[in-house]
C-alpha positions as CSV (number, residue, x, y, z in Angstrom):
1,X,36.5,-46.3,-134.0
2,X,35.0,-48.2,-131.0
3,X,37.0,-45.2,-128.4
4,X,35.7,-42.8,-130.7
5,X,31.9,-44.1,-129.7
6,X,32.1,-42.8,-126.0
7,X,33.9,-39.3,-126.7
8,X,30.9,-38.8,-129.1
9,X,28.3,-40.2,-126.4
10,X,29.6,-37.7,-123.8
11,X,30.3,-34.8,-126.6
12,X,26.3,-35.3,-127.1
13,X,25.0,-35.2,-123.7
14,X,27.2,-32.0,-123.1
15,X,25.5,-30.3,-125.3
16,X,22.3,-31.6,-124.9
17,X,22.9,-29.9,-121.2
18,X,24.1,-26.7,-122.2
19,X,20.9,-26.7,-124.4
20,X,18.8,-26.7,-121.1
21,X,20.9,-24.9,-119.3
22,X,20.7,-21.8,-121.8
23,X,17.3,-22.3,-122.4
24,X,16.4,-22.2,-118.6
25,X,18.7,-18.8,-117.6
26,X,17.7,-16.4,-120.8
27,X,15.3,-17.7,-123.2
28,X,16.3,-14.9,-126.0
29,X,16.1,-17.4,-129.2
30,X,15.4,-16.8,-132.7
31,X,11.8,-16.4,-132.3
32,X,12.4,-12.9,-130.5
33,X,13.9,-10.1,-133.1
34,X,15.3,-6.6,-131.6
35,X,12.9,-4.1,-132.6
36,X,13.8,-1.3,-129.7
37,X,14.3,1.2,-132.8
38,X,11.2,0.2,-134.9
39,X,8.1,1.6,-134.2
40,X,5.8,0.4,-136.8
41,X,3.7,-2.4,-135.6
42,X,0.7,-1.0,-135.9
43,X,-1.4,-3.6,-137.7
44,X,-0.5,-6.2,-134.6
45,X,-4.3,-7.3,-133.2
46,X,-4.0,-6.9,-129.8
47,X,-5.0,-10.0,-127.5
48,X,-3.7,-8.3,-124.3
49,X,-4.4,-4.3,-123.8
50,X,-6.1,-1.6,-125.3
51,X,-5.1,-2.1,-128.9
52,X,-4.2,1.3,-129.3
53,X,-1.9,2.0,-132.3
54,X,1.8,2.4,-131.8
55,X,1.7,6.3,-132.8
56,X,-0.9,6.8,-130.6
57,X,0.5,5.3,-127.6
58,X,3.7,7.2,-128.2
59,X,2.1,10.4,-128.0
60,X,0.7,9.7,-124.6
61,X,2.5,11.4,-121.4
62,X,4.4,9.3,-119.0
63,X,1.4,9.5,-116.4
64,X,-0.8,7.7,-118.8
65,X,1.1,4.8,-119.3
66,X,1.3,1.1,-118.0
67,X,4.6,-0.7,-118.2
68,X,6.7,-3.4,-117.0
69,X,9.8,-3.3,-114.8
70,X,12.4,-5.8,-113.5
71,X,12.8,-6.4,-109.4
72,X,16.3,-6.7,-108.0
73,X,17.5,-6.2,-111.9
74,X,21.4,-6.6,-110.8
75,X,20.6,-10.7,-109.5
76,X,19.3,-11.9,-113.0
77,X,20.8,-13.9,-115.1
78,X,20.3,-11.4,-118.2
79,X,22.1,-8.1,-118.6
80,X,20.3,-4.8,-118.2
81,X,20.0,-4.7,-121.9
82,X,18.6,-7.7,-122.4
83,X,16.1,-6.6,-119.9
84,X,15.2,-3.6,-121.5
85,X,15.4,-4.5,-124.9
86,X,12.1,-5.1,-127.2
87,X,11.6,-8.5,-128.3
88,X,9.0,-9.2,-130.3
89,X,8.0,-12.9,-131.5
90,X,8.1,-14.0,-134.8
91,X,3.9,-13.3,-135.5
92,X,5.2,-9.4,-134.4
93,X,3.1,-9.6,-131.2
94,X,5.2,-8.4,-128.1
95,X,7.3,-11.2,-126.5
96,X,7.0,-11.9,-122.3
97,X,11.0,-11.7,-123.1
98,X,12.9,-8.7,-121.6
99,X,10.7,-5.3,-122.9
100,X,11.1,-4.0,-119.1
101,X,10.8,0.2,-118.7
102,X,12.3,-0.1,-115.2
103,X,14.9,-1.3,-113.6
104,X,16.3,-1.7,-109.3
105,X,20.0,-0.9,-108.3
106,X,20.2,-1.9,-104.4
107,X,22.9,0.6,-103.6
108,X,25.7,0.9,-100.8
109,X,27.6,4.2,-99.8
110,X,31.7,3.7,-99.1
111,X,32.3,7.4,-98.1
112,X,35.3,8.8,-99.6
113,X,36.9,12.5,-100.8
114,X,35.4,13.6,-103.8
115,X,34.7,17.0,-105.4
116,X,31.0,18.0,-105.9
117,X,30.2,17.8,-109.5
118,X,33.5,17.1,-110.2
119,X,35.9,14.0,-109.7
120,X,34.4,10.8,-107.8
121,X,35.9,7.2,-107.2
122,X,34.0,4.3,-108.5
123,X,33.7,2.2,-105.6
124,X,32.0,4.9,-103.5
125,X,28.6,3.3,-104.6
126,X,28.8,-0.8,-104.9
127,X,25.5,-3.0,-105.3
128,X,24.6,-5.6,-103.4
129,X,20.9,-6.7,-101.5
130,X,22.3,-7.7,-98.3
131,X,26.0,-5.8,-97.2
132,X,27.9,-3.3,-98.6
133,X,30.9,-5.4,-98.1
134,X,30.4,-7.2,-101.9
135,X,28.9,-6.5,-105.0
136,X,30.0,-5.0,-108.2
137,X,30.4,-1.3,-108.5
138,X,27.3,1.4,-109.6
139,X,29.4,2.2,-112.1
140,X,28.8,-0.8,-114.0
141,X,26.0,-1.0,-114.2
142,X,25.7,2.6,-115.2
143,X,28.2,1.5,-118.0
144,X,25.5,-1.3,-119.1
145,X,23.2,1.8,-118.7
146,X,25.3,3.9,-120.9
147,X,26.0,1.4,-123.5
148,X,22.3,0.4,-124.3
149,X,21.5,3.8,-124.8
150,X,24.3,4.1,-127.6
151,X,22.8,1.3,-129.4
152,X,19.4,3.0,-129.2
153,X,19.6,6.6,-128.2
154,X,15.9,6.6,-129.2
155,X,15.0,4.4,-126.8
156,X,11.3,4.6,-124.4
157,X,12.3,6.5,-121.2
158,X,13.7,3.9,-118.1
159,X,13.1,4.5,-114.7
160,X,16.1,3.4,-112.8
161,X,15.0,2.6,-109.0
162,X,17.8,3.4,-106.6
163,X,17.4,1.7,-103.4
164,X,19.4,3.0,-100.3
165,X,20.5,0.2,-98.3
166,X,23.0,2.6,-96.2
167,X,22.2,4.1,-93.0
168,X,24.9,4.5,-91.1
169,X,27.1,7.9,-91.2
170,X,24.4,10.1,-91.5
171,X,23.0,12.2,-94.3
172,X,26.3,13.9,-94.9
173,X,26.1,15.6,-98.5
174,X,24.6,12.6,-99.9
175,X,22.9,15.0,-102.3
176,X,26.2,15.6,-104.5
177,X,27.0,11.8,-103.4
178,X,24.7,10.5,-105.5
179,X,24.2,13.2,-108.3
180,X,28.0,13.5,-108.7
181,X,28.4,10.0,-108.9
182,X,25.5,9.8,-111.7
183,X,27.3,12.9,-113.6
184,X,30.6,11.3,-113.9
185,X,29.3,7.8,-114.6
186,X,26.3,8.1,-116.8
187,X,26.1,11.3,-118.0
188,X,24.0,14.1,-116.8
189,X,22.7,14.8,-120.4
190,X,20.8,11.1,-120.1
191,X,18.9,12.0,-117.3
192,X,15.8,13.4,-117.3
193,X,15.6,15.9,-114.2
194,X,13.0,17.0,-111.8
195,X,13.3,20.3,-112.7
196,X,11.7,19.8,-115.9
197,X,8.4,19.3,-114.2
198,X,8.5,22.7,-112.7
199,X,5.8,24.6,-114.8
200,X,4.8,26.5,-112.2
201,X,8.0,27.5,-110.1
202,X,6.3,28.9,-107.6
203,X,4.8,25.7,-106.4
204,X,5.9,22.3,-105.5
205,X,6.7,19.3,-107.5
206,X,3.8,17.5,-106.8
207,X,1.3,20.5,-107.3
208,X,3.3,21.0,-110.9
209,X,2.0,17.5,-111.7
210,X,-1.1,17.5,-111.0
211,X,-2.1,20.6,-112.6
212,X,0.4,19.9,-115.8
213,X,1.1,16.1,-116.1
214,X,4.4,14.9,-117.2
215,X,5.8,15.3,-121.3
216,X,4.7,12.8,-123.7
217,X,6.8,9.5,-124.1
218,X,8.0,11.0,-127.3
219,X,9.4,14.1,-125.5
220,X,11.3,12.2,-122.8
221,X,12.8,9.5,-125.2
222,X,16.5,8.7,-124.7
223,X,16.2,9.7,-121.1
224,X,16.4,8.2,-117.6
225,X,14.7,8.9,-115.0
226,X,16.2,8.1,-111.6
227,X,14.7,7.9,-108.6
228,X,15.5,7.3,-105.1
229,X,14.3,4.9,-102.4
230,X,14.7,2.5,-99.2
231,X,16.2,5.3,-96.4
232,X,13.5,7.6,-96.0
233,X,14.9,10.0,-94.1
234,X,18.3,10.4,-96.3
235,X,15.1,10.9,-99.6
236,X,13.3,13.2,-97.8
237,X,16.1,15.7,-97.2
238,X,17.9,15.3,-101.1
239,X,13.8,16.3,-102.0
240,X,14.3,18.9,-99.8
241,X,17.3,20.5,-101.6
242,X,17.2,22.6,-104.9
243,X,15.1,20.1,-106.7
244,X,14.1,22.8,-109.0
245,X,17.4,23.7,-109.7
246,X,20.1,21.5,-109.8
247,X,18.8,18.2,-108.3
248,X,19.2,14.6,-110.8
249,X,16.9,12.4,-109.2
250,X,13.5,12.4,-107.7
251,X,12.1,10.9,-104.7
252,X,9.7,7.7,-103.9
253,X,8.2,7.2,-100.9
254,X,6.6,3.6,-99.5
255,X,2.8,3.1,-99.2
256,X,1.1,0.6,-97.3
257,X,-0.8,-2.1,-100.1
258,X,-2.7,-3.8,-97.0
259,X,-5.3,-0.8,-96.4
260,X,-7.7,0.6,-98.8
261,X,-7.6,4.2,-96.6
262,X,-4.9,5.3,-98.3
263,X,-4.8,8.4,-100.4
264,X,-2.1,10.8,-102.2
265,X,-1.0,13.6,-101.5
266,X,-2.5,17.2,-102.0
267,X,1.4,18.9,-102.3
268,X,4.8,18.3,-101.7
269,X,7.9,17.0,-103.7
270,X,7.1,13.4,-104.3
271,X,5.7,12.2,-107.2
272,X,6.7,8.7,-106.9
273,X,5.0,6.2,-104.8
274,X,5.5,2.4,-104.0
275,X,3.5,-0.5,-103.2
276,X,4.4,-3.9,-101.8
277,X,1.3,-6.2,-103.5
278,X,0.0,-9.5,-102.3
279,X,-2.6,-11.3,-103.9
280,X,-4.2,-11.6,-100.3
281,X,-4.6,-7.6,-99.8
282,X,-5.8,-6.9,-103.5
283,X,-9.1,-5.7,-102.4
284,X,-7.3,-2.8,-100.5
285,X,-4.5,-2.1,-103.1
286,X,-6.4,-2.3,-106.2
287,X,-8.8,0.6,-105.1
288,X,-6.2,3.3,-103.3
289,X,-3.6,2.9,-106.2
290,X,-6.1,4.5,-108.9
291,X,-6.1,7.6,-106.9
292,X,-2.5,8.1,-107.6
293,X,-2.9,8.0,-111.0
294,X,-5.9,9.9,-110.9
295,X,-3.4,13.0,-109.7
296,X,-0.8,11.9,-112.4
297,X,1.5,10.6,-109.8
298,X,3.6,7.8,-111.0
299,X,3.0,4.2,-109.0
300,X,5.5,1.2,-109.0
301,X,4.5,-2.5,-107.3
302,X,6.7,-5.3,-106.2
303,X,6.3,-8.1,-106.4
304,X,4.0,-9.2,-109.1
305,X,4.9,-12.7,-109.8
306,X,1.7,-14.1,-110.7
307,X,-0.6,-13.4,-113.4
308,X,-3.7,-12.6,-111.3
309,X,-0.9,-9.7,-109.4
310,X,0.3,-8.8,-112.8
311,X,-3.4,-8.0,-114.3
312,X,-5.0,-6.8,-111.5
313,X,-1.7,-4.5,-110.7
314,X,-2.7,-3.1,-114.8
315,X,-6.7,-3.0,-113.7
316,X,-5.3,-0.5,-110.9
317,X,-3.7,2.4,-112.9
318,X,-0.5,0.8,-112.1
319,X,2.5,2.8,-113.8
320,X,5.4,0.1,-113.0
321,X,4.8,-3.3,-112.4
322,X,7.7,-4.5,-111.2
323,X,8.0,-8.1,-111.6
324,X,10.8,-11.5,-111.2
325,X,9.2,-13.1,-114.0
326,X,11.0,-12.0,-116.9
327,X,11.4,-14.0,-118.9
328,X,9.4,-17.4,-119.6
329,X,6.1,-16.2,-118.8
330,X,3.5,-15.7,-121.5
331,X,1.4,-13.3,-118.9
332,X,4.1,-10.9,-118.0
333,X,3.3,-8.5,-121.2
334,X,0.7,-5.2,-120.9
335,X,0.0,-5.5,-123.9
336,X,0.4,-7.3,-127.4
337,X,1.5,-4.6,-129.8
338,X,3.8,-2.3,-128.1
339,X,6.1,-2.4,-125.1
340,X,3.9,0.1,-123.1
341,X,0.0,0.6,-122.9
342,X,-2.7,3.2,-122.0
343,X,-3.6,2.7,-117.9
């Protein structure tokens, strides 16, 4: 018995470690139930938000919303689903847990033969922050993509941020690059495509939303929405190409947060715009970010890993506030009730 003392001694702190270690990477316990397919929560009081009921906010078009988003979403230690997923604590009230609308997928271009809208390999888009030369394939996290939407093909829409870390090569046909890629991977019937923006087709993207908005949340649900970022140049010419036709992805462009003379645009085809926040500069970005929304443009920040960035980012219209924290912090909800809110 006395050499059975030690074994259970050791047995004991190994799981006391593996307590703190799970508790620390992805705090997803039993107080936080999986309600991504339940939408009646409507008698939750709302501490944080507008309090707006569940139906109501539901019925609201993409432009009006406020939601949270995930920064560098492939370096977590949670999956994509967890993520996304709602979690809700055991009073009902939304949990700081996972409940992210948007995602970030650093991407890297291995140019290889391929067949537009056809036949693709899977290691001609790996992702990785700092060198194409590692990182797991696109496709698996388009996988992870594919696989939460199966479980809940009802799901909120989730804007999937591609950043393009390649520049050398040139532009090439990065165009059916990227979209066949998506096609053969995801699925082009999960995506929800520029071209349904195009009220108007005789005028540009960005006109069409202004004028017209975007759907409601309940019309885009189950849907995707991918858009591109990081090489400018390579964005600004897939924009340029049959975006009312045939096009899967739109186009963000980066805004300066440190000036307060910043304004949208009047035309054009983007509709996306991005925001690198400091706390320091929130004079300037808290008052040109409202005239975004104010043309139904859709905004994302990065990074808001405070609360005062995180609140004040909702105080400014902010569609996406893209965020490290989250998991673990109590401030990193919109709202109380739902996993979205009213701007």
């Amino acid at each position: 018995m006395k050499f059975l003392k030690p074994f259970f001694f050791l047995l004991l702190i190994s799981l006391f470690i593996q307590c703190e270690k799970n508790s620390d990477e992805n705090d997803l316990n039993t107080d936080n139930i999986e309600l991504e397919s339940l939408d009646n929560l409507d008698n939750i009081t709302a501490n944080k938000g507008t309090g707006i009921s569940v139906s109501d906010l539901n019925n609201l078009k993409y432009h009006q919303i406020v939601f949270k988003g995930s920064h560098n979403s492939y370096e977590r230690n949670e999956s994509i689903g967890e993520q996304l997923t709602r979690y809700v604590k055991s009073d009902g009230k939304t949990s700081e847990n996972g409940n992210c609308m948007g995602v970030e997928l650093d991407i890297w271009r291995h140019t290889s033969s391929f067949t537009p809208n056809g036949d693709i390999s899977d290691n001609f888009w790996t992702v990785n922050h700092t060198s194409g030369l590692f990182g797991d394939k696109l496709s698996k996290y388009l996988n992870e993509l594919k696989q939460w939407h199966d479980g809940s093909p009802d799901h909120y829409p989730i804007m999937v941020k591609l950043d393009i870390k390649s520049t050398g090569g040139g532009f090439q046909n990065f165009h059916d690059q990227i979209d066949t890629y998506l096609k053969r991977y995801l699925g082009e019937n999960l995506i929800f495509k520029p071209n349904t923006l195009f009220t108007n087709p005789n005028v540009d993207l960005a006109t069409n939303v202004s004028q017209y908005g975007w759907p409601s949340i309940n019309e885009m649900r189950g849907k995707y929405i991918f858009v591109l970022t990081g090489n400018e140049s390579w964005g600004e010419t897939y924009a340029g190409i049959n975006l009312r036709d045939s096009r899967l992805c739109f186009t963000m462009k980066e805004m300066p947060a440190d000036r307060e003379d910043v304004y949208p645009p009047n035309g054009g085809n983007k509709v996306f715009f991005n925001f690198h926040i400091y706390n320091s500069n929130k004079d300037k970005w808290t008052k040109s970010i409202p005239r975004f929304a104010s043309k139904n443009y859709i905004s994302r920040v990065y990074i808001a890993n405070s609360q005062d960035n995180f609140d004040n980012s909702i105080g400014a219209k902010v569609s996406c506030i893209s965020t490290d924290k989250v998991n673990n912090h109590g401030w990193a909800i919109v709202t109380d009730n739902h996993k979205f809110d009213k701007k």
